[in-house]
C-alpha positions as CSV (number, residue, x, y, z in Angstrom):
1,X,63.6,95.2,144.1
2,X,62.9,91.7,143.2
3,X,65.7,89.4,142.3
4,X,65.9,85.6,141.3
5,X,68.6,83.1,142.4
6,X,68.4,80.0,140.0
7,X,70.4,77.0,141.2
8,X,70.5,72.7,141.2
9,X,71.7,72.9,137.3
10,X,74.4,70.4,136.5
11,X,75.6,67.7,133.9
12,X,73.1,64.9,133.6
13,X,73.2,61.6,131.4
14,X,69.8,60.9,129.0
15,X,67.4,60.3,131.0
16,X,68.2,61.5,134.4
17,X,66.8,63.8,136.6
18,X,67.6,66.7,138.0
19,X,65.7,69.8,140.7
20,X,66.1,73.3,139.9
21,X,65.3,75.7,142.2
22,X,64.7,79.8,142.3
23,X,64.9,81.8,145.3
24,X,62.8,85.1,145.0
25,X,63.6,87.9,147.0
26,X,60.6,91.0,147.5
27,X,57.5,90.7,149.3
28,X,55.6,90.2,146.0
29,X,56.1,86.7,145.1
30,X,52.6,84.9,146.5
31,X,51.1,87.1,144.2
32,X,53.2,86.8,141.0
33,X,52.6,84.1,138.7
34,X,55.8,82.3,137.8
35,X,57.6,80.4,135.1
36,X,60.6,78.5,134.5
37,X,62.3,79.7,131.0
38,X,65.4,78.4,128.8
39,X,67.9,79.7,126.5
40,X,69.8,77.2,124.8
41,X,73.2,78.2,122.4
42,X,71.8,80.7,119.3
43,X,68.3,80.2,120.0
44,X,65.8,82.3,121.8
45,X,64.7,82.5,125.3
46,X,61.4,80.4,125.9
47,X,58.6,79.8,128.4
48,X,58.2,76.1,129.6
49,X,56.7,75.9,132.7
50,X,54.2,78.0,134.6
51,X,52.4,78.2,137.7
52,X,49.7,80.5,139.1
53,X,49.3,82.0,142.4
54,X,46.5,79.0,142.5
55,X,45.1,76.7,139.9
56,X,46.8,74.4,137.7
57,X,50.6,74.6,135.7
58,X,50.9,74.8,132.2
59,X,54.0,73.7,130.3
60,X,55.4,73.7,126.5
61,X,54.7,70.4,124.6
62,X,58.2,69.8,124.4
63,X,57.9,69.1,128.5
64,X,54.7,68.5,129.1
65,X,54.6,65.0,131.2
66,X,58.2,65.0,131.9
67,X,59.1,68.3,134.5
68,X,56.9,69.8,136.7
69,X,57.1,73.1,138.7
70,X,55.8,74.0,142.0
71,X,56.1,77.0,144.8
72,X,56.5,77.0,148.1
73,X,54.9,80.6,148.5
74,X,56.3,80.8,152.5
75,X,59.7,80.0,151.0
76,X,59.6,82.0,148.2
77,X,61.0,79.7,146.1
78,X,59.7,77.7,143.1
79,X,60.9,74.3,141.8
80,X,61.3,72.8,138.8
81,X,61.4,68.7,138.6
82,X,62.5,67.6,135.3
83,X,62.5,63.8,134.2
84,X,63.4,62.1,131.4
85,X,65.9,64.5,130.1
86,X,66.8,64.7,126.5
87,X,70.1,66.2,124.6
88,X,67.5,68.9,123.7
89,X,66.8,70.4,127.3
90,X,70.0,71.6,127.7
91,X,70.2,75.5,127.9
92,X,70.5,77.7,130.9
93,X,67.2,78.0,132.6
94,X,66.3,81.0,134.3
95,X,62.8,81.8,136.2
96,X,60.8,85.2,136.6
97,X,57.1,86.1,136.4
98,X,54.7,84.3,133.8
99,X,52.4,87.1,133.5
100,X,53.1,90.9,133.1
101,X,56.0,92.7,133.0
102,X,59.2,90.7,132.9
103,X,61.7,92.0,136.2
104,X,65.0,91.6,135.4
105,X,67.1,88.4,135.0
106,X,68.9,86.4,137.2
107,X,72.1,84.5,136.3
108,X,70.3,81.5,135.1
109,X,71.8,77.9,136.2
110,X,73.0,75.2,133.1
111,X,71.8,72.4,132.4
112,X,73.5,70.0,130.1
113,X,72.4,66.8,129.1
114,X,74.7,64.6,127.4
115,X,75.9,61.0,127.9
């Protein structure tokens, strides 16, 4: 059973930085593609960040430029660098697979940006 352990969330001011990271457990995970999603307060879950087993990332406007995701496949684990931050990225962020079936949800760590 495949489970994700999101962590590196905290309080940042405008424009910081801050390095999520997911820890993957199952012996699937070099072959899933991944993505970093976000739930913010009364709004709907979204995709913003995803990266293939090879080839490039691809990442909602709203971030595009300013976070970037990576894997380490031996680690099973998968990053996601965000810069620049804005009032508007906060939400909880979670990770799972980009493509197919969606496994079930790990707790998610917060991120809140606000000065």
């Amino acid at each position: 059973q495949v489970q994700f352990v999101e962590s590196g969330g905290g309080l940042v001011q405008p424009g910081g930085s801050l390095r999520l990271s997911c820890a993957v457990s199952g012996s699937a995970f070099s072959i899933y593609a991944m993505g970093w999603y976000r739930q913010a307060p009364g709004q709907q879950r979204e995709l913003v960040a995803a990266i293939p087993t090879g080839g490039s990332a691809n990442y909602a406007e709203s971030v595009k430029g300013r976070f970037t995701i990576s894997r380490d496949n031996a680690k099973k684990t998968v990053y996601l660098q965000m810069n620049s931050l804005k009032p508007e990225d906060t939400a909880v962020y979670y990770c799972n697979r980009a493509v197919g079936r969606i496994l079930d949800w790990g707790q998610g760590t917060q991120v809140t940006v606000s000065s």
